[in-house]
C-alpha positions as CSV (number, residue, x, y, z in Angstrom):
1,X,75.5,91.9,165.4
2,X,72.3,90.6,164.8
3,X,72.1,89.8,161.0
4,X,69.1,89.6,159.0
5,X,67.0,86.5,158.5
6,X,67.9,85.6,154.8
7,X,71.8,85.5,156.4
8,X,73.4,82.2,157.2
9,X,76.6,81.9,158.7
10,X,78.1,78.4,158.6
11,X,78.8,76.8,161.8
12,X,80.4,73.7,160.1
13,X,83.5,72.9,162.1
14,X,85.6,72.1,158.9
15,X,84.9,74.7,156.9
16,X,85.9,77.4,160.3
17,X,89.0,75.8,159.9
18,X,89.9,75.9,156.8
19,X,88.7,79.8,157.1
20,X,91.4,79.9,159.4
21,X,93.9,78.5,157.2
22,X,93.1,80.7,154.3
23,X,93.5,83.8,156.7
24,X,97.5,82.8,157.4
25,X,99.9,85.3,155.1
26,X,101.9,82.0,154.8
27,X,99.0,80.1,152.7
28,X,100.4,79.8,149.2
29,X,98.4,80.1,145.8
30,X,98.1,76.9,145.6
31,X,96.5,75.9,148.8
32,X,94.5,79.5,148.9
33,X,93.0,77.7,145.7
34,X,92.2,74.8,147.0
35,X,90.9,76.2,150.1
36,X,88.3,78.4,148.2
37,X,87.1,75.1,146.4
38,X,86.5,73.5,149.4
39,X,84.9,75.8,151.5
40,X,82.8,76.5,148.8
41,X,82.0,73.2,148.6
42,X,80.7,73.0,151.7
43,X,78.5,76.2,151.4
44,X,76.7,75.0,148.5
45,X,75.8,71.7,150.5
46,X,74.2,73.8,153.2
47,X,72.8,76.2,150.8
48,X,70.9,73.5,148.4
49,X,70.0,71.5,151.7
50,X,66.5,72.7,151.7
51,X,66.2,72.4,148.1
52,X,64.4,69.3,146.9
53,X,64.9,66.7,144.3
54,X,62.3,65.6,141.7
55,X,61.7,62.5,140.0
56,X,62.4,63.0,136.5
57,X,59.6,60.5,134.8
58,X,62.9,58.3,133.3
59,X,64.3,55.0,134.8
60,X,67.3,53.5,135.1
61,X,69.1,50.1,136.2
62,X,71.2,49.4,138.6
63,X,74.8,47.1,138.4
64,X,72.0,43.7,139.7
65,X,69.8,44.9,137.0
66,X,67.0,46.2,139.1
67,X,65.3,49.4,137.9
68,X,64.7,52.9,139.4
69,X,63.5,56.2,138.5
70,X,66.1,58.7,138.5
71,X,66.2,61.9,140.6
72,X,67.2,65.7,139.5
73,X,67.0,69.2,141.5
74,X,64.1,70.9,141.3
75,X,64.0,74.1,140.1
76,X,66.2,72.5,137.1
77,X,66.4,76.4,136.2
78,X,69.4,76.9,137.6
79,X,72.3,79.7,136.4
80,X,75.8,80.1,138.1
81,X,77.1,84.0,137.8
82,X,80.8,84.1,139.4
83,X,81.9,88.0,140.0
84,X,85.0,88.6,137.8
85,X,87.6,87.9,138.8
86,X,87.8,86.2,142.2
87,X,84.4,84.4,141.8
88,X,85.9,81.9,139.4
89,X,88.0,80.6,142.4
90,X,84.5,79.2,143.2
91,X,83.2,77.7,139.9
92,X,83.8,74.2,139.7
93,X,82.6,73.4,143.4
94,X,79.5,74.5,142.5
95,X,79.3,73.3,139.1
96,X,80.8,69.7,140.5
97,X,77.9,69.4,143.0
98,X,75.3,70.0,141.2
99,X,73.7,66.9,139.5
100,X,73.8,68.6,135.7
101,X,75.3,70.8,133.8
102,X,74.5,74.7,134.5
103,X,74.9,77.8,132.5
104,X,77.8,80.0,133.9
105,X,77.4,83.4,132.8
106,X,80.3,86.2,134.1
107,X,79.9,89.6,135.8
108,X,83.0,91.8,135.8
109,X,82.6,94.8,138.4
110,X,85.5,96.4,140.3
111,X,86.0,99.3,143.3
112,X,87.1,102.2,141.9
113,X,89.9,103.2,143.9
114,X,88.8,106.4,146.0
115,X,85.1,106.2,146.0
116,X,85.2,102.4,146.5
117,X,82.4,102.2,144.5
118,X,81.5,99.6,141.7
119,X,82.2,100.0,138.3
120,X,80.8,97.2,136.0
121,X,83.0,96.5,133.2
122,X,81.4,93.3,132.3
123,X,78.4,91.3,131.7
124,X,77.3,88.4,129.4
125,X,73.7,87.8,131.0
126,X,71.3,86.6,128.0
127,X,67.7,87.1,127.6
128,X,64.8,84.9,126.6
129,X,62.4,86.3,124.6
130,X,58.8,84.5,124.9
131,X,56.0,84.0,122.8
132,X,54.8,87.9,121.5
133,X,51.4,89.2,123.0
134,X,48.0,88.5,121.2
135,X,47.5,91.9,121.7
136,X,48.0,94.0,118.1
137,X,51.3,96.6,118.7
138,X,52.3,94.8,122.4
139,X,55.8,94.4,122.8
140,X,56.8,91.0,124.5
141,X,59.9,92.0,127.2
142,X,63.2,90.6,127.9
143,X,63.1,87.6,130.7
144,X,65.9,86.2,132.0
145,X,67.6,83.1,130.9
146,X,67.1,81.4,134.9
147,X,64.9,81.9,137.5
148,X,67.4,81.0,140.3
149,X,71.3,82.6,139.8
150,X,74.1,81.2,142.3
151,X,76.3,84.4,142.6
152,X,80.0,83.4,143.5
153,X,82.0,86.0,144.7
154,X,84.4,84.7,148.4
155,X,84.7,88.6,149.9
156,X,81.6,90.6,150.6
157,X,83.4,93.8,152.1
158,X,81.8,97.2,152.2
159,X,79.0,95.4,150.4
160,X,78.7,97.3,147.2
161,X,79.3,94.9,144.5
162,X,77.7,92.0,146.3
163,X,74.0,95.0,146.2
164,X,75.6,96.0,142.5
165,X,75.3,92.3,141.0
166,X,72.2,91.1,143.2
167,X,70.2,94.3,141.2
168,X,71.8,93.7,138.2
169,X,69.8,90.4,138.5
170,X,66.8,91.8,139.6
171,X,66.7,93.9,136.8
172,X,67.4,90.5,134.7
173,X,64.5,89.1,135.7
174,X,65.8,86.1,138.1
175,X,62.9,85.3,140.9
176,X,66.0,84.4,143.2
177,X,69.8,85.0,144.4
178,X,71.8,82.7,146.3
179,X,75.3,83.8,147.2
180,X,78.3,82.3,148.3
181,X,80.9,84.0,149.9
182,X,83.8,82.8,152.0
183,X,84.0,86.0,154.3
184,X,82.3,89.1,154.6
185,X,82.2,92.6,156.6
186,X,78.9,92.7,159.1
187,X,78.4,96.0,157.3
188,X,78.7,94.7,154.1
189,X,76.9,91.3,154.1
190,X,73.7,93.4,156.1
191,X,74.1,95.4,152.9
192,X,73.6,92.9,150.5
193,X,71.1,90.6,151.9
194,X,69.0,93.7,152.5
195,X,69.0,94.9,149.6
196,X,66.3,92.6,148.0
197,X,65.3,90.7,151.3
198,X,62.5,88.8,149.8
199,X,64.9,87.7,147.2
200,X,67.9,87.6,148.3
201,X,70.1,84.3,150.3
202,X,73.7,85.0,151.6
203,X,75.3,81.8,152.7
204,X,78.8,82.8,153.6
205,X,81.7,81.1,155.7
206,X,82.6,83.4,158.8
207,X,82.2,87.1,159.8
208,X,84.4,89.8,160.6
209,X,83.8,93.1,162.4
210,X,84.3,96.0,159.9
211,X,86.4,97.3,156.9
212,X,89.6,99.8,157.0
213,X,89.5,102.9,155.1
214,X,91.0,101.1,152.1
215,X,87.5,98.6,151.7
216,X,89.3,95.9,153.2
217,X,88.2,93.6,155.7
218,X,90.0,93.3,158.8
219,X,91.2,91.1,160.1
220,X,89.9,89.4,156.9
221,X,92.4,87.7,154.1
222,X,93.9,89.9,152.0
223,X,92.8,91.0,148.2
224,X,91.6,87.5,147.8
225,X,91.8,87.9,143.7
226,X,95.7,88.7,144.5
227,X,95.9,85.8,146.2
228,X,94.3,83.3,143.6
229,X,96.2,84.4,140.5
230,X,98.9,85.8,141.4
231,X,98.5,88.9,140.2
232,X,98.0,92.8,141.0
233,X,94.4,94.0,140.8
234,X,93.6,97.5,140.0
């Protein structure tokens, strides 16, 4: 398949095989967990790899007292939007490599079970409101609260939610979408990077061919969200 140009597909020889562990029906919760963490760990290094850091105008010393000026990432503007619920297997990789504190804000969306299609159940995504028009009677509009919003979710499968969330974005007003994914459908991850291309990164962990009539990848990993907490999804 030849994917589109705002797809990457990691080549990183750890993360492959820890894909490969995570496939195994023999993984427990515990390690699946784990797992998630750490190839998500790994994604976000590639993804913010081209992104570059800033001096911040403030200094600092070092343990031999010599002074420096400290570094952040630049944009600072940064928000982190896991999809409910299997996204917030992926949180705190993110959240630890990044040099600050980020907002997290949630989307809940599920398949319905016969269509497939997503249903959004959920959604705490704020709005700024800036300064109101010199014009007499303007209305200022809702912006959203970050220009750039990391979007977590490990499966992309028939692609549906990943295009469901990346518009509800849009619509928020983001300039930007990265998303991190641990495994995704070649239908489904064409789907979602195309569905804003000028807007839109997918950095995801390995490929696989196509989806059974159920949505599921195959061979793929199982309902992923099962498999983190242990529970049945609807």
């Amino acid at each position: 398949m030849t994917v589109p140009k705002n797809v990457h597909i990691s080549s990183h020889p750890l993360l492959q095989a820890k894909v490969s562990q995570i496939r195994s029906s023999s993984t427990t919760t515990r390690e699946t967990r784990s797992l998630v963490n750490e190839i998500a760990t790994i994604l976000g290094v590639e993804a913010f790899a081209g992104w570059k850091a800033t001096g911040t105008g403030k200094t600092d010393s070092t343990p031999l007292g010599i002074e420096y000026e400290t570094q952040t990432l630049d944009p600072a503007n940064i928000a982190l939007v896991p999809i409910l619920r299997s996204g917030l297997g992926m949180i705190d990789a993110i959240n630890d490599l990044l040099p600050s504190p980020v907002p997290i804000y949630h989307l809940g969306l599920f398949r319905e079970r016969f269509s497939l299609q997503p249903v959004e159940y959920y959604n705490n995504l704020p709005y700024n409101r800036p300064e109101a028009s010199s014009a007499p009677g303007a209305e200022s509009p809702n912006t959203a609260a970050a220009s750039i919003a990391i979007l977590l979710d490990p499966i992309i499968a028939t692609g549906g939610t990943a295009e469901t969330a990346i518009q509800i974005l849009r619509e928020w007003g983001v300039q930007r979408v990265v998303m991190l994914s641990v495994l995704g459908s070649e239908d489904g991850v064409k789907r979602a990077a195309e569905c804003w291309l000028e807007g839109v990164e997918v950095w995801i962990g390995a490929l696989d061919e196509r989806t059974n009539e159920k949505g599921m990848i195959v061979p793929g990993l199982g309902d992923i969200g099962d498999r983190l907490f242990v529970a049945i999804g609807k």
